[in-house]
PyMOL commands that place a pseudoatom at each C-alpha (Angstrom):
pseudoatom trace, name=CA, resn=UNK, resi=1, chain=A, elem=C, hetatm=0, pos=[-11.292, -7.460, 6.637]
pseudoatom trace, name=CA, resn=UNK, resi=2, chain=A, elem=C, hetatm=0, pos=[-12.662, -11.180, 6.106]
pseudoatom trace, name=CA, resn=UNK, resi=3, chain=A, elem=C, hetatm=0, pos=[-11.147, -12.817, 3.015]
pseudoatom trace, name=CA, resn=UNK, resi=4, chain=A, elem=C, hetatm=0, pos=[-8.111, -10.057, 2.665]
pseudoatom trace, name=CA, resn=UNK, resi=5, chain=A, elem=C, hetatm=0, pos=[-4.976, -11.561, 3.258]
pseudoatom trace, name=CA, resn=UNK, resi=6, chain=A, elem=C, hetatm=0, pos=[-2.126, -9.314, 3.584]
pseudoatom trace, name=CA, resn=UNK, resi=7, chain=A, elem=C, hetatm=0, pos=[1.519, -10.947, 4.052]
pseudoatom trace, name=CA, resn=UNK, resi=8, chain=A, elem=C, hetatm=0, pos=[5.206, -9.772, 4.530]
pseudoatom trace, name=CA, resn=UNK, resi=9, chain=A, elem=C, hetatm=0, pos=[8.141, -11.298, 5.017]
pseudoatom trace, name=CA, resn=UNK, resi=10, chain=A, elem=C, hetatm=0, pos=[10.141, -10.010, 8.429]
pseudoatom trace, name=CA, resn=UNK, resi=11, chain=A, elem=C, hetatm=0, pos=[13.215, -11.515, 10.290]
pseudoatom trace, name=CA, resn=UNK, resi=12, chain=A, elem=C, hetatm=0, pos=[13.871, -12.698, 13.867]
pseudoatom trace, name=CA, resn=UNK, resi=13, chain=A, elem=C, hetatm=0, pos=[15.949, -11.134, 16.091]
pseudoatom trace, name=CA, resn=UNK, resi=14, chain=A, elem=C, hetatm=0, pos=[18.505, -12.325, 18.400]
pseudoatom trace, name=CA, resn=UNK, resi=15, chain=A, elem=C, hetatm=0, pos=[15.902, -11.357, 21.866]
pseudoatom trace, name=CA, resn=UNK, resi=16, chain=A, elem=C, hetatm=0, pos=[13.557, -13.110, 19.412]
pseudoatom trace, name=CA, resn=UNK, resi=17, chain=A, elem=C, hetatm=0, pos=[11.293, -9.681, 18.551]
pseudoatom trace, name=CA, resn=UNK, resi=18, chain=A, elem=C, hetatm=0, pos=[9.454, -9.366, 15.554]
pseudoatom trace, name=CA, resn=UNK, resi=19, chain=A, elem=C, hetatm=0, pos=[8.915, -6.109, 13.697]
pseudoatom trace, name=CA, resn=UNK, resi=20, chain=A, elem=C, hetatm=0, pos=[5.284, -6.303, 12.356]
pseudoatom trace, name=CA, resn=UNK, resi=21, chain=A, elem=C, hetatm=0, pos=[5.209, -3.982, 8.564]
pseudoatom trace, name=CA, resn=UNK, resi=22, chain=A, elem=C, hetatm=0, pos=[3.722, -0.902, 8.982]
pseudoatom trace, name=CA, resn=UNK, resi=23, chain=A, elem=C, hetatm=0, pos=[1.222, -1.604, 6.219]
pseudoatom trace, name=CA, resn=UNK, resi=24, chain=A, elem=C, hetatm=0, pos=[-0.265, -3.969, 8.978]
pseudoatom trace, name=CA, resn=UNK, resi=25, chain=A, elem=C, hetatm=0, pos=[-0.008, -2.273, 11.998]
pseudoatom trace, name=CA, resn=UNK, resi=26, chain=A, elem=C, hetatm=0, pos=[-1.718, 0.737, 9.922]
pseudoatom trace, name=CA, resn=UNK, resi=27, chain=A, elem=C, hetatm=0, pos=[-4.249, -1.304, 8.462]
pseudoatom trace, name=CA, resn=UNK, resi=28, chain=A, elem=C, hetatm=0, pos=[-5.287, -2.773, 11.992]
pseudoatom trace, name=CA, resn=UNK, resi=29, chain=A, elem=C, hetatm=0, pos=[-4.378, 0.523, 13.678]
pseudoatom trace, name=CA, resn=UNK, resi=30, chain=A, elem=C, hetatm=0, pos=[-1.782, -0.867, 16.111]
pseudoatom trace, name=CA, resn=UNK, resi=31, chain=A, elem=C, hetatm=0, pos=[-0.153, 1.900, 18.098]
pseudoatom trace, name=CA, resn=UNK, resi=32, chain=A, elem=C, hetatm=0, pos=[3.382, 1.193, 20.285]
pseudoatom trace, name=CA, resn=UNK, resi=33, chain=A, elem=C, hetatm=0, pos=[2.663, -0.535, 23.146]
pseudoatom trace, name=CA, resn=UNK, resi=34, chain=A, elem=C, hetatm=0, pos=[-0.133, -2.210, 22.325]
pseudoatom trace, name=CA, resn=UNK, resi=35, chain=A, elem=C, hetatm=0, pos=[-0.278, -6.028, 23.586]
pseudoatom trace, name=CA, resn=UNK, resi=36, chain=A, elem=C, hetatm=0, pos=[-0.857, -9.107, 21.056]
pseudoatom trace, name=CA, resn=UNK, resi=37, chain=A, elem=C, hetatm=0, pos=[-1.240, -12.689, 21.614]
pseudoatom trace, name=CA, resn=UNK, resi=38, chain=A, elem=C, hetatm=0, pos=[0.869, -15.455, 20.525]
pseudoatom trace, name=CA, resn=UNK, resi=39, chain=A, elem=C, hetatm=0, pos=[-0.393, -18.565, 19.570]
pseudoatom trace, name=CA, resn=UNK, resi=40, chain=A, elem=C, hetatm=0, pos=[0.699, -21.459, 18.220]
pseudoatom trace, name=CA, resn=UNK, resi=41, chain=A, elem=C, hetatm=0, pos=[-2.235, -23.775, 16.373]
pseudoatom trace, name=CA, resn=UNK, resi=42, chain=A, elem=C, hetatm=0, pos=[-2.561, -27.095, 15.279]
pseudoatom trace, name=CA, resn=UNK, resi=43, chain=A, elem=C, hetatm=0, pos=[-1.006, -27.015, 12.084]
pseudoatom trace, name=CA, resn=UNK, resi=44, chain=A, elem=C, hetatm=0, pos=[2.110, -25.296, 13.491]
pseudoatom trace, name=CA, resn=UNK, resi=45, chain=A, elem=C, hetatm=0, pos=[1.342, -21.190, 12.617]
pseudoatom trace, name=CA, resn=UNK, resi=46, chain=A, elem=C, hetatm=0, pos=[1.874, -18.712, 14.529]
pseudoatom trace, name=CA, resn=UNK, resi=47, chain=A, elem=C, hetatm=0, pos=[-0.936, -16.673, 15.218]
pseudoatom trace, name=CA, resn=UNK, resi=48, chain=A, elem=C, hetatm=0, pos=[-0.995, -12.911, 16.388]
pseudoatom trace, name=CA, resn=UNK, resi=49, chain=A, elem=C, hetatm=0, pos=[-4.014, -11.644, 17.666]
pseudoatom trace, name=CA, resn=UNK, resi=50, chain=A, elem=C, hetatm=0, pos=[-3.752, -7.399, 19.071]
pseudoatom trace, name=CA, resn=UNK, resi=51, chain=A, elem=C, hetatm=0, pos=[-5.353, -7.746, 22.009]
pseudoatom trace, name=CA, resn=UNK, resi=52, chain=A, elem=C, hetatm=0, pos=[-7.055, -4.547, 24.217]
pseudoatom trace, name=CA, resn=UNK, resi=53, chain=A, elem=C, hetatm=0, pos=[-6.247, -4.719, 27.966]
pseudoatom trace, name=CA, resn=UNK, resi=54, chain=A, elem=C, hetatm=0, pos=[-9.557, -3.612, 29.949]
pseudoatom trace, name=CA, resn=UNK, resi=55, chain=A, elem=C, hetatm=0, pos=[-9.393, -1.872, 33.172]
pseudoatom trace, name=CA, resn=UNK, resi=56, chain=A, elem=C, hetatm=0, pos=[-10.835, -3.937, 35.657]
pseudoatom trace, name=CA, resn=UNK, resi=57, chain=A, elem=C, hetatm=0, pos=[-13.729, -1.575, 36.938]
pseudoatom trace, name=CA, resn=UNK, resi=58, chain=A, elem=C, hetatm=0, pos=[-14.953, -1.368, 33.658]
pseudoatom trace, name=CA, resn=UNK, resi=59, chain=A, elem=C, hetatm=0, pos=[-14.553, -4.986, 32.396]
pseudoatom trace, name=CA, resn=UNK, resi=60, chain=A, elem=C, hetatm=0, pos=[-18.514, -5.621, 33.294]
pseudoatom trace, name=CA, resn=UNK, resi=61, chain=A, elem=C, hetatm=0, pos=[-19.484, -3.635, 30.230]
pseudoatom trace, name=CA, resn=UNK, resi=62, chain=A, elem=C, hetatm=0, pos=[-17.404, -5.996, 27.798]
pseudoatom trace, name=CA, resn=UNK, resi=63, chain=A, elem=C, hetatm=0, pos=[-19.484, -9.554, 29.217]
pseudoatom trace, name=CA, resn=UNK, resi=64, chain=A, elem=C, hetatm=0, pos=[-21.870, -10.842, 26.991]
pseudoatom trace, name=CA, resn=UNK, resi=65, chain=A, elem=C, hetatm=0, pos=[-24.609, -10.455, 29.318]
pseudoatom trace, name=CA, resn=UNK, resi=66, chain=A, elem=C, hetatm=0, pos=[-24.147, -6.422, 28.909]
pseudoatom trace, name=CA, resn=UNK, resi=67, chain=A, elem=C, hetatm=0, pos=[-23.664, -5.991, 25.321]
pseudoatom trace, name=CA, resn=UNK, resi=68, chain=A, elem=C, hetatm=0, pos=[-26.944, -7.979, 24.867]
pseudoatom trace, name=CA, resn=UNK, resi=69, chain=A, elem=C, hetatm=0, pos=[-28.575, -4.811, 26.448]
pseudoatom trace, name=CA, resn=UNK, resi=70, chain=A, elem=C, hetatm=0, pos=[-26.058, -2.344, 24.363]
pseudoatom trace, name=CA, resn=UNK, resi=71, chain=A, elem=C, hetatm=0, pos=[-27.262, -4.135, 21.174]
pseudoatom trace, name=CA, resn=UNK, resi=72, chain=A, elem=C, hetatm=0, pos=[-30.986, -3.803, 22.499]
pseudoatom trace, name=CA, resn=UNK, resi=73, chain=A, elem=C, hetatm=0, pos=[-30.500, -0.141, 23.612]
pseudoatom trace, name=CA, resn=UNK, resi=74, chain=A, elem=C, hetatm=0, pos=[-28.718, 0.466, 20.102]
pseudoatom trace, name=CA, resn=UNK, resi=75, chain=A, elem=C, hetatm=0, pos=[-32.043, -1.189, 18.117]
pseudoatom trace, name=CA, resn=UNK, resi=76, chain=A, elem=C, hetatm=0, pos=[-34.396, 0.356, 20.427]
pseudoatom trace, name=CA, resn=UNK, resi=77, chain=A, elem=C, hetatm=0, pos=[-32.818, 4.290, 19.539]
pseudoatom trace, name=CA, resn=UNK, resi=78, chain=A, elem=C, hetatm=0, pos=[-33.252, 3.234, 15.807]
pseudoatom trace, name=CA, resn=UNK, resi=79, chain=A, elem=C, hetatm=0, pos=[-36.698, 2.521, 15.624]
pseudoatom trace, name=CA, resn=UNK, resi=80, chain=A, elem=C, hetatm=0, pos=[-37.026, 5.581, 17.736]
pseudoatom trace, name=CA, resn=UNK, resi=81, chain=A, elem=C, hetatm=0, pos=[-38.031, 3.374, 20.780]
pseudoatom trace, name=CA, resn=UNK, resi=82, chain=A, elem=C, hetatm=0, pos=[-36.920, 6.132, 23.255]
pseudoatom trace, name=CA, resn=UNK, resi=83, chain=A, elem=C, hetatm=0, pos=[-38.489, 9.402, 25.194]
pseudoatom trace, name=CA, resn=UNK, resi=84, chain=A, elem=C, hetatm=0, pos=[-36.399, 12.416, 26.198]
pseudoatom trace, name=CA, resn=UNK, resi=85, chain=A, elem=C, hetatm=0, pos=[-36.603, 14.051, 29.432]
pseudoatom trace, name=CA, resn=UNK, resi=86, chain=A, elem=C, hetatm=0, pos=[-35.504, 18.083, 30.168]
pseudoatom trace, name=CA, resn=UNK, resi=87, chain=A, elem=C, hetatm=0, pos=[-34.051, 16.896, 33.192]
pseudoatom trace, name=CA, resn=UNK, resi=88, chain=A, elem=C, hetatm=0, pos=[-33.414, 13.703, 35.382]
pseudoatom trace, name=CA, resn=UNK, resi=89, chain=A, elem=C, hetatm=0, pos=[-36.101, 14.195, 37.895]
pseudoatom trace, name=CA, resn=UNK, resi=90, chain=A, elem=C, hetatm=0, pos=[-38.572, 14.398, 34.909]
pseudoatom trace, name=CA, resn=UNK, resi=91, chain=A, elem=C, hetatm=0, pos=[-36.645, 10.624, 33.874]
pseudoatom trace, name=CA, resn=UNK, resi=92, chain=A, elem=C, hetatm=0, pos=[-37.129, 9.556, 36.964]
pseudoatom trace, name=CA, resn=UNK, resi=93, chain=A, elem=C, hetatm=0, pos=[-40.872, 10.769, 37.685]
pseudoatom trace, name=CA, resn=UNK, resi=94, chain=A, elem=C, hetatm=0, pos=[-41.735, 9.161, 34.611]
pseudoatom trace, name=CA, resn=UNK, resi=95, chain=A, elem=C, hetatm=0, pos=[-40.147, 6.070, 36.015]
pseudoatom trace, name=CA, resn=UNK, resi=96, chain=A, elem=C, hetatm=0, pos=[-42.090, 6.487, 39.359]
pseudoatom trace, name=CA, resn=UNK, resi=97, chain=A, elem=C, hetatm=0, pos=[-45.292, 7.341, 37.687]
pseudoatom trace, name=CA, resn=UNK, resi=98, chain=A, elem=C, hetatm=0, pos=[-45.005, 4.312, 35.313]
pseudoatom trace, name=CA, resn=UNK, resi=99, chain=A, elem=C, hetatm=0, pos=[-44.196, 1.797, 37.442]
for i in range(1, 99): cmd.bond("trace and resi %d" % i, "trace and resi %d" % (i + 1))
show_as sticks, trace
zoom trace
Protein backbone atom coordinates (compact mmCIF):
# COMPACT_ATOMS: atom_id res chain seq x y z
CA UNK A 1 0.00 0.00 0.00
CA UNK A 2 3.09 2.53 -0.21
CA UNK A 3 2.18 5.73 -2.06
CA UNK A 4 -1.88 5.09 -1.79
CA UNK A 5 -3.40 7.52 0.27
CA UNK A 6 -6.88 6.93 1.18
CA UNK A 7 -8.76 9.75 3.35
CA UNK A 8 -12.26 10.35 4.95
CA UNK A 9 -13.63 12.74 6.85
CA UNK A 10 -15.25 11.32 10.41
CA UNK A 11 -16.46 13.23 13.58
CA UNK A 12 -15.57 13.09 17.30
CA UNK A 13 -17.65 11.95 19.76
CA UNK A 14 -18.53 13.19 23.07
CA UNK A 15 -16.29 9.87 24.98
CA UNK A 16 -13.94 11.12 22.24
CA UNK A 17 -14.26 7.67 19.87
CA UNK A 18 -13.59 7.73 16.40
CA UNK A 19 -15.40 5.61 13.84
CA UNK A 20 -12.67 4.59 11.28
CA UNK A 21 -14.72 4.18 7.35
CA UNK A 22 -15.20 0.87 6.50
CA UNK A 23 -13.38 1.34 3.20
CA UNK A 24 -10.28 1.46 5.61
CA UNK A 25 -10.82 -0.94 8.06
CA UNK A 26 -11.60 -3.33 4.90
CA UNK A 27 -8.73 -2.32 3.04
CA UNK A 28 -6.34 -3.00 6.13
CA UNK A 29 -8.58 -5.86 7.29
CA UNK A 30 -9.36 -4.48 10.77
CA UNK A 31 -11.81 -6.70 12.60
CA UNK A 32 -13.77 -5.33 16.07
CA UNK A 33 -11.63 -5.41 18.73
CA UNK A 34 -8.62 -5.06 17.27
CA UNK A 35 -6.07 -2.58 19.16
CA UNK A 36 -4.39 0.58 17.32
CA UNK A 37 -1.93 3.03 18.43
CA UNK A 38 -2.27 6.64 18.85
CA UNK A 39 0.31 8.89 18.17
CA UNK A 40 0.80 12.23 17.99
CA UNK A 41 4.07 13.42 15.70
CA UNK A 42 5.99 16.33 15.29
CA UNK A 43 4.04 18.23 13.01
CA UNK A 44 0.88 17.77 15.11
CA UNK A 45 -1.02 14.49 13.15
CA UNK A 46 -2.46 12.02 14.55
CA UNK A 47 -1.24 8.82 13.65
CA UNK A 48 -3.08 5.35 13.88
CA UNK A 49 -1.13 2.44 13.60
CA UNK A 50 -3.46 -1.36 14.06
CA UNK A 51 -1.38 -2.97 16.15
CA UNK A 52 -1.39 -7.16 16.80
CA UNK A 53 -1.15 -8.10 20.52
CA UNK A 54 1.26 -11.29 20.79
CA UNK A 55 0.81 -13.85 23.37
CA UNK A 56 3.65 -13.85 25.49
CA UNK A 57 4.88 -17.57 25.02
CA UNK A 58 5.06 -17.03 21.56
CA UNK A 59 6.53 -13.48 21.35
CA UNK A 60 10.23 -15.17 20.77
CA UNK A 61 9.24 -16.01 17.22
CA UNK A 62 8.42 -12.22 16.34
CA UNK A 63 12.39 -10.91 17.57
CA UNK A 64 14.56 -10.14 14.92
CA UNK A 65 17.01 -12.62 15.88
CA UNK A 66 14.27 -15.46 14.83
CA UNK A 67 12.89 -14.18 11.70
CA UNK A 68 16.54 -13.95 10.45
CA UNK A 69 16.37 -17.85 10.57
CA UNK A 70 12.53 -17.83 9.15
CA UNK A 71 13.84 -15.73 6.20
CA UNK A 72 16.90 -18.24 5.88
CA UNK A 73 14.66 -21.36 6.29
CA UNK A 74 12.17 -19.65 3.70
CA UNK A 75 15.34 -19.11 0.99
CA UNK A 76 16.82 -22.33 1.82
CA UNK A 77 13.15 -24.38 0.80
CA UNK A 78 13.32 -22.30 -2.49
CA UNK A 79 16.43 -23.26 -3.83
CA UNK A 80 15.39 -26.67 -2.71
CA UNK A 81 18.07 -26.56 0.10
CA UNK A 82 16.14 -29.20 2.17
CA UNK A 83 15.93 -33.28 2.61
CA UNK A 84 12.76 -35.09 3.68
CA UNK A 85 12.67 -37.74 6.15
CA UNK A 86 9.65 -40.72 6.38
CA UNK A 87 9.80 -40.28 9.91
CA UNK A 88 11.56 -38.29 12.80
CA UNK A 89 13.94 -40.91 13.92
CA UNK A 90 15.17 -41.06 10.24
CA UNK A 91 15.57 -36.76 10.85
CA UNK A 92 17.20 -37.34 13.67
CA UNK A 93 19.64 -40.33 12.62
CA UNK A 94 20.61 -38.26 9.87
CA UNK A 95 21.39 -35.60 12.39
CA UNK A 96 23.39 -38.14 14.56
CA UNK A 97 25.11 -39.66 11.65
CA UNK A 98 26.11 -36.20 10.27
CA UNK A 99 27.33 -34.65 13.03
Amino acid sequence: MEGISMGALTRLTSGGQVTLPKEIRTRINMQPGDFVEVKLDGEGHIVLTPKKLVDASQAYFWTEEWQKGERKADEDIKAGRVKRFKSAADAVKYLEDKG
